[in-house]
N, C-alpha and C positions, 0 to 999 in steps of 0.2 A: 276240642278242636282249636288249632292254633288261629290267632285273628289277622286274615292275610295283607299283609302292606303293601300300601301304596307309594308308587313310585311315579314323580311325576317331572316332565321336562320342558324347559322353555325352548321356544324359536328359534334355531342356530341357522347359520348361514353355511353350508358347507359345499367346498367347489364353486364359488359362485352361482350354486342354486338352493332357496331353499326349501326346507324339508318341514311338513307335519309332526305336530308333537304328537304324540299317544300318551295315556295314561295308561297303566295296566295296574294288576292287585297281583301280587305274588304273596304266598304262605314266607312267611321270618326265613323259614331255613333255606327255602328256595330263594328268595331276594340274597339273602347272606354268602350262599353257595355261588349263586351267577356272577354276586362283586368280587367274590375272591378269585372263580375259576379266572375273569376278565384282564383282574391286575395280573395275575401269571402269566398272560397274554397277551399283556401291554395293549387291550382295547377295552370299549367299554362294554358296558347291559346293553345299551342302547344300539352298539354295533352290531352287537352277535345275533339282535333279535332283527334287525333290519337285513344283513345278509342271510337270516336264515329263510328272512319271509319272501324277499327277493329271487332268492333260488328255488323257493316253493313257487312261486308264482311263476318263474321261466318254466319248471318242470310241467305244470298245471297247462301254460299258456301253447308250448312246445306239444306238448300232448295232440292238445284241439287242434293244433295246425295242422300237424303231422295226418291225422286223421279226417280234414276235409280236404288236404290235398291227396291222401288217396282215396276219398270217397266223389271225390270230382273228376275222378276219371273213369273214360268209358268202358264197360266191361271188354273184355276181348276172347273168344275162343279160346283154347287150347293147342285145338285143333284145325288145319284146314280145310280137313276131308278126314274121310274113315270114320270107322268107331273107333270108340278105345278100348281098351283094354280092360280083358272083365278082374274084375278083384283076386279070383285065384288066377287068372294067370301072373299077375302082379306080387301074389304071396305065397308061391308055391312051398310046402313044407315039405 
């Protein structure tokens, strides 16, 4: 088993705000693959993992919203009167 590398970042300042370093351990070929895919890209490891975790995190966040704002609303009928309609009148074959 390959012995995985570490990669590790100092404190930049970006946009005038700054930003948390992370360390992570990538396998050689994974570290190797990400700086190449990066320079093809004209960005770096450090971006691609940040915009990916950022769009994880709106996906994730977006999710829970989505879902207490419709679980904070009040039920409502259907219907205002009558029955409904029984299932084979709804599926007639």
């Amino acid at each position: 088993m390959k012995e995985p590398r570490i990669i590790d970042t100092k404190i930049v300042q970006h946009y005038n705000r700054a930003m948390k370093n992370v360390t992570i351990k990538l396998e050689n070929d994974v570290a190797r693959w990400s700086r190449v895919w990066a320079a093809e890209h004209n960005t770096s490891v450090s971006r691609i993992l940040g915009d990916l975790l950022k769009r994880m995190k709106k996906e994730k966040t977006g999710y829970a919203q989505a879902m207490q704002q419709f679980l904070s609303v009040k039920p409502r009928p259907l219907k205002k009167s009558g029955a409904y309609p029984s299932r084979d009148d709804l599926h007639e074959r």
